[in-house]
C-alpha positions as CSV (number, residue, x, y, z in Angstrom):
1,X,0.0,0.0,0.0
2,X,2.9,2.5,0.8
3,X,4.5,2.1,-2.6
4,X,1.2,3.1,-4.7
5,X,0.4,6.2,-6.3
6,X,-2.4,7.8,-4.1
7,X,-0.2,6.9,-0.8
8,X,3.3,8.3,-2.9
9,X,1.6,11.7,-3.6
10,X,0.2,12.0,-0.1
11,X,3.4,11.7,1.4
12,X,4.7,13.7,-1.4
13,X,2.3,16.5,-0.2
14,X,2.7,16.3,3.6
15,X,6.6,16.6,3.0
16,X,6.8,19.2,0.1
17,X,4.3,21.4,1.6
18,X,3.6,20.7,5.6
19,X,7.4,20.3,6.2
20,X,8.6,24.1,4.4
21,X,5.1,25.5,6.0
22,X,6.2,24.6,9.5
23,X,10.0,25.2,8.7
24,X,9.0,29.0,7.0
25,X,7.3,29.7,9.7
26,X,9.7,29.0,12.3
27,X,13.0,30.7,10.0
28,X,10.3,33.6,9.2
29,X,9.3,35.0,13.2
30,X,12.8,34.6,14.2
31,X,14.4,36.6,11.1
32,X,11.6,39.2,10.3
33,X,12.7,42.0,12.7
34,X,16.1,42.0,10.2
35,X,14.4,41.2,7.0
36,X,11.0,43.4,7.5
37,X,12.5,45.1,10.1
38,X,15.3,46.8,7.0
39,X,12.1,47.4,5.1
40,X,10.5,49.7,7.5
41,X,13.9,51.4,8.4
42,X,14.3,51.8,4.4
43,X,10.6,52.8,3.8
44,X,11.1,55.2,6.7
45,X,14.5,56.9,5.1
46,X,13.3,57.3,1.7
47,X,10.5,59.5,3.5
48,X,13.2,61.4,5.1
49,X,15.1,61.4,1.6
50,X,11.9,62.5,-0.3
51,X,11.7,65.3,2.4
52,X,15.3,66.4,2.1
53,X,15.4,66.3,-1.2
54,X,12.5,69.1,-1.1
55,X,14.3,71.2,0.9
56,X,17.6,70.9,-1.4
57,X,15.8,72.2,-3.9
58,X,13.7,75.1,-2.6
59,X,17.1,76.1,-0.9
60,X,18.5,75.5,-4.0
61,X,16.4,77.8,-6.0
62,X,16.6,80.1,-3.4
63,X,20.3,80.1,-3.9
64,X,20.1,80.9,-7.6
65,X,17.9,83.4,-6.6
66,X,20.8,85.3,-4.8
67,X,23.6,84.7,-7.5
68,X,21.1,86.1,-10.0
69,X,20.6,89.2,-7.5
70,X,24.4,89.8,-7.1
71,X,25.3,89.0,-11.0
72,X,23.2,91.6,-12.1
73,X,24.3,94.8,-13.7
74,X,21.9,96.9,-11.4
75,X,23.2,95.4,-8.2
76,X,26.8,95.8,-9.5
77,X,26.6,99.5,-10.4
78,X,25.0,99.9,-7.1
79,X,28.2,98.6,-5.1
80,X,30.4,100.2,-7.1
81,X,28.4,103.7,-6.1
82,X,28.7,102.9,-2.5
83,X,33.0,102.3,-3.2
84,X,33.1,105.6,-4.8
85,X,33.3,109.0,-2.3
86,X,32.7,111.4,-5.5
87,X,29.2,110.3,-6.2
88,X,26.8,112.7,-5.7
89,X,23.8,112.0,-3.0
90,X,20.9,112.5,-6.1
91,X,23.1,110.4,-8.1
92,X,23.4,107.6,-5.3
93,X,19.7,108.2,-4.5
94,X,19.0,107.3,-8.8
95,X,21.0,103.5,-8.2
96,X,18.8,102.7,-4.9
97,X,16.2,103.5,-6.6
98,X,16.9,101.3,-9.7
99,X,18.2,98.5,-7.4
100,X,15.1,98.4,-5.1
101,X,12.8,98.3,-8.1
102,X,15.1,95.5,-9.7
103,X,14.7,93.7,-6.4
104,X,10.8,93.9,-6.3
105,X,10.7,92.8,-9.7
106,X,12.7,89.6,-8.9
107,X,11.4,88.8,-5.7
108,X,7.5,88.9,-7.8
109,X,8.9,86.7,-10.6
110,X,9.5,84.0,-7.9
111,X,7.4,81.9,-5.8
112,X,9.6,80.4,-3.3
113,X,11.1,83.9,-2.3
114,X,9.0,86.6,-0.1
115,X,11.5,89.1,0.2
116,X,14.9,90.2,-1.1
117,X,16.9,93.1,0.9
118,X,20.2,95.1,0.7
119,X,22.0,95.6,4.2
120,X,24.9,97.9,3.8
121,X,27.1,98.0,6.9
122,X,26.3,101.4,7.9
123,X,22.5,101.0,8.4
124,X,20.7,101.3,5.2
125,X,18.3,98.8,3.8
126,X,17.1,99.0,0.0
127,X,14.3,96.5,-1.2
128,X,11.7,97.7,1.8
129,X,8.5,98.4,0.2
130,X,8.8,101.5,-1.7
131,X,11.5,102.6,-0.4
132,X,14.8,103.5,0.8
133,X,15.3,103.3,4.8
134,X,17.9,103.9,7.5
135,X,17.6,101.5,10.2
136,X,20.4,100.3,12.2
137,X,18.4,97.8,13.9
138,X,19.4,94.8,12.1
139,X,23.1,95.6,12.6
140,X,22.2,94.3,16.5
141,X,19.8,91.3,14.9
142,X,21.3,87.2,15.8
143,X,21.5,87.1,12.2
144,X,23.3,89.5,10.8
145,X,26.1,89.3,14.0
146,X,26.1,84.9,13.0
147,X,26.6,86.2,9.2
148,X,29.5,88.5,10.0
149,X,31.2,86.7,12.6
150,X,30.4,83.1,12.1
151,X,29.5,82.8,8.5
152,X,26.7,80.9,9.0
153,X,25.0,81.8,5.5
154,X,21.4,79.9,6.5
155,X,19.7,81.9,9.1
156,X,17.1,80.3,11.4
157,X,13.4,81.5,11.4
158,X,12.7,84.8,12.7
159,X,10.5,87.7,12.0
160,X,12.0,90.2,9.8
161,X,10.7,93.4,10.4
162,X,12.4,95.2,7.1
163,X,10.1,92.9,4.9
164,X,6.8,94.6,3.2
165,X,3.9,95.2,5.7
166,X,2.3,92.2,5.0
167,X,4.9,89.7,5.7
168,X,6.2,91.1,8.4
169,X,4.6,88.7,11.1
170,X,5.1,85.7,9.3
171,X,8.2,83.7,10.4
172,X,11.0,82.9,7.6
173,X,14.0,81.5,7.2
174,X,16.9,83.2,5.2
175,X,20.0,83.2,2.6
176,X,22.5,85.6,3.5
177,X,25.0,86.6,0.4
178,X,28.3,88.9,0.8
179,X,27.5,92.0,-1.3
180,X,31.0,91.9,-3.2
181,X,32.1,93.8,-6.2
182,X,32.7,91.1,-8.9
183,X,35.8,92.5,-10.2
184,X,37.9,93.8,-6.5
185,X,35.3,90.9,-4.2
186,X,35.5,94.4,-2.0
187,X,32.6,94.0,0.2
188,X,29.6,96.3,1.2
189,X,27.0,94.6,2.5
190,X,24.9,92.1,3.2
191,X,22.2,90.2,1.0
192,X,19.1,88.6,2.6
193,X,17.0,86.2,0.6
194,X,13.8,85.2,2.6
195,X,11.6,82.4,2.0
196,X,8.8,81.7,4.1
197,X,9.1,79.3,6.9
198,X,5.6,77.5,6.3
199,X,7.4,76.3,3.2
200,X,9.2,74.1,5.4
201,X,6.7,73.6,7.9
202,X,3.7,72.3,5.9
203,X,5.5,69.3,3.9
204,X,7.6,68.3,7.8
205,X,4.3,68.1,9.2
206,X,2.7,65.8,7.1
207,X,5.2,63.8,7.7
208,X,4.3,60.7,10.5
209,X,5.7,57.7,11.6
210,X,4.1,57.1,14.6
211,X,2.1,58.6,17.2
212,X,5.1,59.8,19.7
213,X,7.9,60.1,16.7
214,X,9.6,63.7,16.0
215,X,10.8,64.9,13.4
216,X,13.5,68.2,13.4
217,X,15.3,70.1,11.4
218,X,18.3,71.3,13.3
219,X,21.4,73.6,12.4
220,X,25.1,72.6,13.5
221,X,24.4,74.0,17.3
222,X,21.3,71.7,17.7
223,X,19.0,74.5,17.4
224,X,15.6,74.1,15.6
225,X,15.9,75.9,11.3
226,X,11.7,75.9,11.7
227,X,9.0,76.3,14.5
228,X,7.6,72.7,14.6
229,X,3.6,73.0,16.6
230,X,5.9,73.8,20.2
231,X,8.3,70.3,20.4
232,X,11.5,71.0,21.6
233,X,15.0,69.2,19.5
234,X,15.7,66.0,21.2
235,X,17.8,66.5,24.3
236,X,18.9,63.0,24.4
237,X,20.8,63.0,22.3
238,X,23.8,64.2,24.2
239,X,27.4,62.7,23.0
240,X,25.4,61.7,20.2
241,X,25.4,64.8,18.3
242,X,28.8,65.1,17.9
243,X,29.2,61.3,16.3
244,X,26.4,62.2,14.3
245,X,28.3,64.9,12.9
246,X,31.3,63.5,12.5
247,X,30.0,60.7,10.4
248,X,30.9,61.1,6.5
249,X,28.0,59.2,5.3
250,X,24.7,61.3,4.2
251,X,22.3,60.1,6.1
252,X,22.1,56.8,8.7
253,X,20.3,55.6,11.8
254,X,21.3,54.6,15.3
255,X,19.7,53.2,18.1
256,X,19.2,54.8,21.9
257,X,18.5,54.3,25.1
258,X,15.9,56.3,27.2
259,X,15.0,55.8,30.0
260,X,15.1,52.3,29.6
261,X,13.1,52.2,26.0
262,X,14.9,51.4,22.7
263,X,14.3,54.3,20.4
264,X,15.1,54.4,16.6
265,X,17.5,57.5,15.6
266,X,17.1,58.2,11.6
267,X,19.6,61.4,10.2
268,X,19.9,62.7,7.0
269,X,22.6,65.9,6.1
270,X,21.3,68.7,4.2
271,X,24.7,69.8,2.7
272,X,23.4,73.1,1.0
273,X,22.2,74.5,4.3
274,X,24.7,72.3,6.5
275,X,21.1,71.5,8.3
276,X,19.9,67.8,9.5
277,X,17.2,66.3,9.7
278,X,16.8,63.8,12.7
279,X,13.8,61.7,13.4
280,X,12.8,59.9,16.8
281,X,11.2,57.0,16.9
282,X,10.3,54.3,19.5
283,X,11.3,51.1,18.2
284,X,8.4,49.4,20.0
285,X,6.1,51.8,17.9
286,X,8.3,51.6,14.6
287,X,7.8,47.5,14.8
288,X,4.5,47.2,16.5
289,X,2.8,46.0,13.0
290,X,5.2,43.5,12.8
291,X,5.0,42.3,15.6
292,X,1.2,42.1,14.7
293,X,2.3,40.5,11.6
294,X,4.1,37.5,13.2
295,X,1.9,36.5,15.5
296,X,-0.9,36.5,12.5
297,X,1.9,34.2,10.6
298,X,1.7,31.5,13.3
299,X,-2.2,31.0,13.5
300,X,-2.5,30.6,10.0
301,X,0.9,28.3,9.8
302,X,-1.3,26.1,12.5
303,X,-3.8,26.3,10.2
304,X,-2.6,25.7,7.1
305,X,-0.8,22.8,8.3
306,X,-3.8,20.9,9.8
307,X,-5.7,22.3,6.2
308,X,-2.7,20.7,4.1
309,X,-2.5,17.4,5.6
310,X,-6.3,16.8,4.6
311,X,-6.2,17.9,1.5
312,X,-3.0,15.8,0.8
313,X,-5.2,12.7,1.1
314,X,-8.3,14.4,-0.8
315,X,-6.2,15.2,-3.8
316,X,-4.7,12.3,-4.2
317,X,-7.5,10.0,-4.4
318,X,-8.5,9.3,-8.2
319,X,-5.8,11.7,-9.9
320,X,-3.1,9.5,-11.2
321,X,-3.9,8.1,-14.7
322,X,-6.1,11.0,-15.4
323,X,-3.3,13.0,-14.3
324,X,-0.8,11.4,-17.0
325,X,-2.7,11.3,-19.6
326,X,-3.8,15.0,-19.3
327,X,0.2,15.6,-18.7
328,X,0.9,13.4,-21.8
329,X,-1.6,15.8,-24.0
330,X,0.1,18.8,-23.0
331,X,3.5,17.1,-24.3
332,X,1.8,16.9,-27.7
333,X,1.1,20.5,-27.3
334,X,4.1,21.8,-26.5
335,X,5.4,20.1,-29.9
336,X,2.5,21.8,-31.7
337,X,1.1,18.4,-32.3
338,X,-2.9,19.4,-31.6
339,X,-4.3,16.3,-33.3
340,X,-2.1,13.6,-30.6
341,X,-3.0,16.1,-27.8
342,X,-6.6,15.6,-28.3
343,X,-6.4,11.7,-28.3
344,X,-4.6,11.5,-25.6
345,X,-6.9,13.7,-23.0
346,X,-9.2,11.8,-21.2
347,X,-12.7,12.0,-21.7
348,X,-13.9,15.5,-20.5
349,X,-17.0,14.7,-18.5
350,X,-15.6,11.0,-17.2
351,X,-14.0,12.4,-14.1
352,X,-15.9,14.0,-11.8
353,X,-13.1,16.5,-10.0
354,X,-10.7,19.1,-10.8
355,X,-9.0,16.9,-13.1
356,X,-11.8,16.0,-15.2
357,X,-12.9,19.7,-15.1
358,X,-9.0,20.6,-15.5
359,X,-8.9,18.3,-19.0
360,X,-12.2,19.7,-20.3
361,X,-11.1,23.3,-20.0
362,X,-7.9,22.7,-21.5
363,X,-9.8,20.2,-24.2
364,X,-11.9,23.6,-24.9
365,X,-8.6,25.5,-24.9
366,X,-6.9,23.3,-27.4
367,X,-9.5,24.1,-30.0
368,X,-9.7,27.7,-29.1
369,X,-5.8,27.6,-29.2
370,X,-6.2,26.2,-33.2
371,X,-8.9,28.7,-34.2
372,X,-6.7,31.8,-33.1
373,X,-3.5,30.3,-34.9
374,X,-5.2,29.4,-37.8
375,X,-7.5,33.0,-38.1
376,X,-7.4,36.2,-35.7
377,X,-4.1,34.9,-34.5
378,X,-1.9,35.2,-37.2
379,X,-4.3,38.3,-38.3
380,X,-3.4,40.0,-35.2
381,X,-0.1,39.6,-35.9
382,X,0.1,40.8,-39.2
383,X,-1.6,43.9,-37.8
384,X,0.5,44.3,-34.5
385,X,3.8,43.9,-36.6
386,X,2.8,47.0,-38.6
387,X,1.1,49.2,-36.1
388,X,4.9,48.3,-34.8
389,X,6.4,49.3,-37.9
390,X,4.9,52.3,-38.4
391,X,5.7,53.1,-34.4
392,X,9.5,53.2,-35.3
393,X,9.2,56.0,-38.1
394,X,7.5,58.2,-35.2
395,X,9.8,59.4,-33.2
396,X,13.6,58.7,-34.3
397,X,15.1,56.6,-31.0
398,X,18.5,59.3,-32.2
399,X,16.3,62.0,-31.6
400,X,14.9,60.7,-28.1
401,X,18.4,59.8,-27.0
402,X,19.8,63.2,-28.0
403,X,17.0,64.5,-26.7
404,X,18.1,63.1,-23.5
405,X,21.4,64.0,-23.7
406,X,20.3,67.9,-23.8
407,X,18.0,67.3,-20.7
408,X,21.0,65.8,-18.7
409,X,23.4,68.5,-19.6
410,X,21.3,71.3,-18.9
411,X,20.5,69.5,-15.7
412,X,24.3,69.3,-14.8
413,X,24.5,73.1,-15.7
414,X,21.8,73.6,-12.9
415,X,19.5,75.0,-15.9
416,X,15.9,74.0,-13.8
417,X,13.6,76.1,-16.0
418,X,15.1,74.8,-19.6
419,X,15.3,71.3,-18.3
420,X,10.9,71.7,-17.2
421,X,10.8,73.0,-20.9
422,X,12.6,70.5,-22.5
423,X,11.1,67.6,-20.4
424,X,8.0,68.7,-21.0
425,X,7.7,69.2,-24.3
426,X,9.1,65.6,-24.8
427,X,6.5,64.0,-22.9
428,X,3.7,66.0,-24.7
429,X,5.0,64.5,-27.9
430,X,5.1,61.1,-26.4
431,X,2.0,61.4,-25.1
432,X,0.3,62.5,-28.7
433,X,2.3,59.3,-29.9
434,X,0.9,57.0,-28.0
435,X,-2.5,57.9,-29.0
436,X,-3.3,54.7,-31.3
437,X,-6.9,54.8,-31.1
438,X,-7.2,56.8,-34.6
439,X,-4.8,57.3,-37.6
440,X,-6.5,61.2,-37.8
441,X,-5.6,64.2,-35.9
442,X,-6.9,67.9,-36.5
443,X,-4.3,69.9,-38.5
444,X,-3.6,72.3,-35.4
445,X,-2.7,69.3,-33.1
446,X,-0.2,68.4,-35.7
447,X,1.2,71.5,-35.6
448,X,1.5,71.9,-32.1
449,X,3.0,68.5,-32.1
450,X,5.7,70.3,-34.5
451,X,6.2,73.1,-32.6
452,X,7.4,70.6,-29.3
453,X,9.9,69.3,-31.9
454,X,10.9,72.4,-33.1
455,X,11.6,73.8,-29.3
456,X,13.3,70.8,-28.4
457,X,15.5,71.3,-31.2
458,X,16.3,74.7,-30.8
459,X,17.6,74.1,-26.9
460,X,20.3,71.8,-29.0
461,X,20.7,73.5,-31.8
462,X,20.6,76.9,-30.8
463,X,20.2,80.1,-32.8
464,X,20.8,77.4,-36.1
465,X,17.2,76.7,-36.2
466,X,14.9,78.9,-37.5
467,X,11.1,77.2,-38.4
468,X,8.5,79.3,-39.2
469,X,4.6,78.0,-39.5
470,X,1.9,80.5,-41.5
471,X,-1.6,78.6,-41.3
472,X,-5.1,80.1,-41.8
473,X,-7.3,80.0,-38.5
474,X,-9.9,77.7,-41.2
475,X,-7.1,75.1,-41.4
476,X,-6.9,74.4,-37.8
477,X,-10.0,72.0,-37.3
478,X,-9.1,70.4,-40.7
479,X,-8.4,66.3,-40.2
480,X,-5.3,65.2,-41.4
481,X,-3.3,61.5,-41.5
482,X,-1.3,61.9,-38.0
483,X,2.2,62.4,-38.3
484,X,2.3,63.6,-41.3
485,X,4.7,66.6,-41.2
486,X,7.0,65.9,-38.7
487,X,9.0,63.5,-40.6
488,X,9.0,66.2,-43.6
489,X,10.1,68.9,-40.8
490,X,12.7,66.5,-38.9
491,X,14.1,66.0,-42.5
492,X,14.2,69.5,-43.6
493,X,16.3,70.1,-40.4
494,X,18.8,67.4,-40.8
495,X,19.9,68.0,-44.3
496,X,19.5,71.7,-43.5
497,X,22.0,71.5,-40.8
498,X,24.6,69.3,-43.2
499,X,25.2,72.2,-45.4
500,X,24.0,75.4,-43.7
501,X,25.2,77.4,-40.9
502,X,21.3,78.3,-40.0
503,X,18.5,75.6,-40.7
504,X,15.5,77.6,-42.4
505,X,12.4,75.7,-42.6
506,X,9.2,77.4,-43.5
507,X,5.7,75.6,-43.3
508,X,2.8,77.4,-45.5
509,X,-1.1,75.8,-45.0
510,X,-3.6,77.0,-47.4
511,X,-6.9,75.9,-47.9
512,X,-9.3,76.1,-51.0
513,X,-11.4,74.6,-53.0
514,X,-12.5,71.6,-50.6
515,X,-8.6,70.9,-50.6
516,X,-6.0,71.6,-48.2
517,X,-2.2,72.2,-49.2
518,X,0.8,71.9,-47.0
519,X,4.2,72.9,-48.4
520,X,7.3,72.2,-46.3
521,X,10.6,74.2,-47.5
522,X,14.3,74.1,-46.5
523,X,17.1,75.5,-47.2
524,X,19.1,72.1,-47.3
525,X,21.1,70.4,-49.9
526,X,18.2,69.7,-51.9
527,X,17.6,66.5,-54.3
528,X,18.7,65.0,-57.1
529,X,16.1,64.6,-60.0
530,X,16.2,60.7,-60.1
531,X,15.5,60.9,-56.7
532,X,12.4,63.2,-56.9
533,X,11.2,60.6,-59.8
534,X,11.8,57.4,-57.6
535,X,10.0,58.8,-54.7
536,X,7.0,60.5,-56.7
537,X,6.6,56.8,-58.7
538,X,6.3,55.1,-55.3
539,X,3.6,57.0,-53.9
540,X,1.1,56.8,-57.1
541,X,-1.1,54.7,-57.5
542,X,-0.2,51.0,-59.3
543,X,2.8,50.6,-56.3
544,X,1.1,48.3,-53.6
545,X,3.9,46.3,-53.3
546,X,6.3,49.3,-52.9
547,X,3.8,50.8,-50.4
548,X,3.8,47.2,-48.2
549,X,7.7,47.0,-48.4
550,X,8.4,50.9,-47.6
551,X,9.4,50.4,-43.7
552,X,11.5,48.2,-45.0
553,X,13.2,50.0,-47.8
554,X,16.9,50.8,-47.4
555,X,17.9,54.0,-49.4
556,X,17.4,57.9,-48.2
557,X,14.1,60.0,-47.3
558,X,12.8,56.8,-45.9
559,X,10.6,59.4,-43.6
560,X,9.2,61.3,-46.7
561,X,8.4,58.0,-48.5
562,X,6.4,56.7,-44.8
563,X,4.3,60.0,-45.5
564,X,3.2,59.6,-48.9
565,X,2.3,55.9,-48.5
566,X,0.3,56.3,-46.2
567,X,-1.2,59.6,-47.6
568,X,-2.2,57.3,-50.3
569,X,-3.5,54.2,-48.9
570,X,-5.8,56.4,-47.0
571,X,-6.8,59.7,-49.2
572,X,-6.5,57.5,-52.8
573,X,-6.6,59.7,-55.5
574,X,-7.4,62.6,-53.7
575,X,-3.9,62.7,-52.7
576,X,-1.3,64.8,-54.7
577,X,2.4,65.5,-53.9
578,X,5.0,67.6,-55.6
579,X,8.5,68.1,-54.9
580,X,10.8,71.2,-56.2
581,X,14.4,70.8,-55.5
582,X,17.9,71.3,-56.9
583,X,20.7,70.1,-55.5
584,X,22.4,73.1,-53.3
585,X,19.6,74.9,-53.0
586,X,17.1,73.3,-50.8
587,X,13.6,71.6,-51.2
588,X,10.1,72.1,-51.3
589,X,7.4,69.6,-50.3
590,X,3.8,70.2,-51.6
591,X,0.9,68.0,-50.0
592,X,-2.7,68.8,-51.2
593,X,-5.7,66.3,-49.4
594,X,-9.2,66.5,-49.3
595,X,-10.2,69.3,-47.0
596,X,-12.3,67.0,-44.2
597,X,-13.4,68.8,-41.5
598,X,-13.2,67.7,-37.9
599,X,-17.1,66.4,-37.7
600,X,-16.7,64.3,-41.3
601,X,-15.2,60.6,-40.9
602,X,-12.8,58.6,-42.9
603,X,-13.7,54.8,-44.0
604,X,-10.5,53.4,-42.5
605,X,-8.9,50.1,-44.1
606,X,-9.5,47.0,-42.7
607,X,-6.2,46.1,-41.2
């Protein structure tokens, strides 16, 4: 009895499945506070990463703010005025003037500064509302006496009283810059960039790990950068600080004692403020859903095991030859042999259990499987390998990896406003790429499409791109084949750009006569007559197989020859194209379609 099949896969069961339950279990509650313990530590420092790497860039931005401010030609004339002694005191007046109004104008034009003032070290403040103050006041203040005598660039929040009426009860935090003369680094004053404090405050408070943990921001003296709802820094932290500190690494986590509890310590360095960030955690409150989570793990590992050990027996009874044989068809399948598979399946509705229902699904499945091969199938395919086809002619994966390139190099240059632009206008063109569910798109949507392109290019290319679009306001509702002009306009650029210093490329829309024509012209090398001939004789009519083998056709202008197949399968003979070119002096591109309007519909072909 022990050596038969039904007692064989019983035992089989009880040892492959009982004997790793009970074992899993066991391995799993005594090495889940290091295993899912290390998840929660990680899940909790990517928070504090996410969180620091907000503040890097606000303080960032706010940093570029105040290089902007010192760089500029008003700010510069203005220290030079206060190093000369023969300027007169309307002349002086004039530059404070200018400067405080060049201030204001810079302190509107962004959203993460509130304020911008000039301190000069003999009691004057420029940037204060509408005007031009003396107020010693500030030459007394904690920051301004850090600033000079400790360098400490980052001020804590405070109230600034020398900021417009409206702000001047709201707490901020601010940048302090050394008003130098670029060309001696003489020094005359002090610049203060403010940024509000709630800033800071709104994102650290929605921050929670617990119900008792804290999280701080704290300066190199362990004094709080924000107000955080009344909690006081950790004062346990004692000897602590100082290792914490003194450890190279970014960020990190220790464990401490207090008062006899085990409590999590998480850090992470700000390096552009030389701030931390330091979160306090019981560990008991940190792991108290794990804990939760193991002693769930043992009841159901009880359970499952007495729930395993039935079924080991149930399953076993009556599955053997049914079993083999259903194993046996499945062979024949996997050698594509359909006609053996079907013999050798046991009769569907013989068996009475989950192996008799298991063979007639997959007997209903085999001749599914054949009618798909044999008809939608391999139509599916067809159709998926050319939607694929025509995918690749799109967007040029040269263009999307210099494309790239651009983004990462104006990233490295610190260039935030041109890398927004750049990355945004590539995702807008990916996202009207991936837009399948039609091959038509209104005129203006292609033209918008173009004009991503054309930006994108210009952050490469520079001033050596000029494109210029004249369309009629009637054009812009007008349906056209989707991407029809950008491979025209991406190949008037490149071969443009071969032979040219500057890349013109002027697109004219005109509509008339229930027709709508689109010219695209370069300035590039132009064509070569035989070329215009081959390319013209493709796209008329009487070239099907042509049209079929055009993705794959080796050769130039495989782009414009996309365009005017598919112009063709899907306008007919309402589709025209002429091309004027000579070699050396660029080329011309005329399209002319059927004028549909964006209500009309166009009998697509049956793929």
């Amino acid at each position: 009895m022990f050596y038969t099949l039904r007692v064989r896969i019983a035992v089989t069961f009880i040892l492959l499945l009982v004997v790793p339950l009970v074992t899993i279990s066991a391995v799993l509650t005594k090495v889940s506070n290091d295993v899912i313990g290390k998840s929660i530590a990680d899940s909790t420092s990517q928070t504090m990463d996410q969180y620091a790497a907000f503040v890097n860039t606000l303080t960032r931005q706010v940093e570029d703010v105040a290089n902007q401010v010192l760089s500029n030609e008003v700010t510069q004339k203005w220290i030079a005025a206060q190093l000369k002694n023969e300027l007169t005191p309307e002349e002086r007046v004039v530059l404070s003037a200018e400067l405080r109004k060049y201030l204001s104008s810079v302190a509107l034009n962004n959203s993460v500064v509130s304020s911008i003032t000039v301190f000069d070290h003999k009691g004057h403040a420029i940037g204060i509302g509408d005007q031009v103050i003396r107020d010693a006041s500030y030459l007394q203040s904690k920051w301004y006496d850090e600033f000079v005598n400790q360098g400490i660039r980052w001020a804590k929040v405070h109230e600034d009283p020398h900021q417009p009426n409206y702000l001047r009860s709201k707490p901020v935090n601010s940048l302090l810059f050394p008003m130098v003369q670029l060309e001696s680094f003489r020094n005359v004053g002090v610049l203060k960039v403010n940024f509000l404090s709630a800033q800071l405050e709104e994102q650290i408070n929605r921050i929670q790990f617990g119900t008792s943990s804290r999280l701080f921001i704290l300066d190199r003296s362990g004094n709080p950068v924000i107000r955080q709802n009344g909690s006081d820094p950790p004062s346990m932290l004692g000897s602590e600080w100082e290792t914490i500190w003194t450890d190279k690494r970014v960020g990190g986590e220790r464990t401490l004692d207090i008062d006899g509890e085990e409590h999590m310590l998480f850090f992470r360095k700000l390096p552009v403020t030389d701030w931390i960030l330091i979160v306090q955690i019981p560990r008991k409150e940190l792991y108290q859903k794990l804990e939760s989570v193991q002693r769930t793990i043992v009841w159901i590992s009880g359970l499952l095991l007495i729930v395993t050990v039935a079924a080991a027996y149930g399953l076993s009874s009556g599955i053997a030859k049914p079993l083999s044989r259903l194993v046996g068809a499945m062979r024949h399948v996997e050698r594509g042999d359909f006609d053996k598979a079907e013999k050798a399946l046991p009769a569907p509705f013989a068996i009475k259990n989950e192996v008799g229902f298991a063979s007639m699904v997959f007997h209903h499945m085999l001749k599914r499987l054949r009618y798909l091969i044999e008809t939608e199938y391999q139509a599916n395919l067809r159709r998926r390998d050319a939607e694929f086809k025509a995918l690749l002619m799109q967007i040029n994966p040269h263009f999307l990896y210099n494309t790239l390139e651009v983004i990462d190099g104006l990233a490295v240059q610190g260039k935030n406003a041109e890398v927004v632009e750049v990355t945004e206008s590539l995702g807008l063109m990916l996202r009207f790429s991936l837009k399948l569910d039609s091959e038509l798109v209104k005129f203006s949507e292609e033209l918008q499409y173009i004009r991503y392109y054309v930006s994108i290019m210009k952050v490469r290319f520079h001033d050596r791109i000029d494109v210029r679009i004249e369309a009629p306001p009637e054009a812009a509702n007008m349906t056209i084949i989707k991407f029809m002009l950008q491979p025209l306009v991406e190949n008037a650029i490149k071969y443009s750009l071969e032979c040219r210093e500057v890349a013109k490329v002027r697109i004219f829309a005109a509509v008339g006569a229930s027709r709508l024509t689109v010219v695209v012209e370069d300035n590039g090398k132009g064509m070569a007559p035989d070329l215009i001939d081959e390319i013209v004789r493709e796209a008329n009519p009487g070239q099907a197989q042509e049209k079929r083998d055009v993705l794959n056709t080796p050769g130039k202008r495989i782009g414009l020859r996309n365009v005017l197949t598919r112009c063709r399968l899907l306008y007919g003979d309402g589709f025209s194209v002429r091309i004027r070119s000579e070699p050396g002096n660029g080329t011309a591109v005329q399209l002319e379609i059927p004028a549909l309007e964006e209500a009309q519909h166009v009998q697509h072909r049956d793929r």
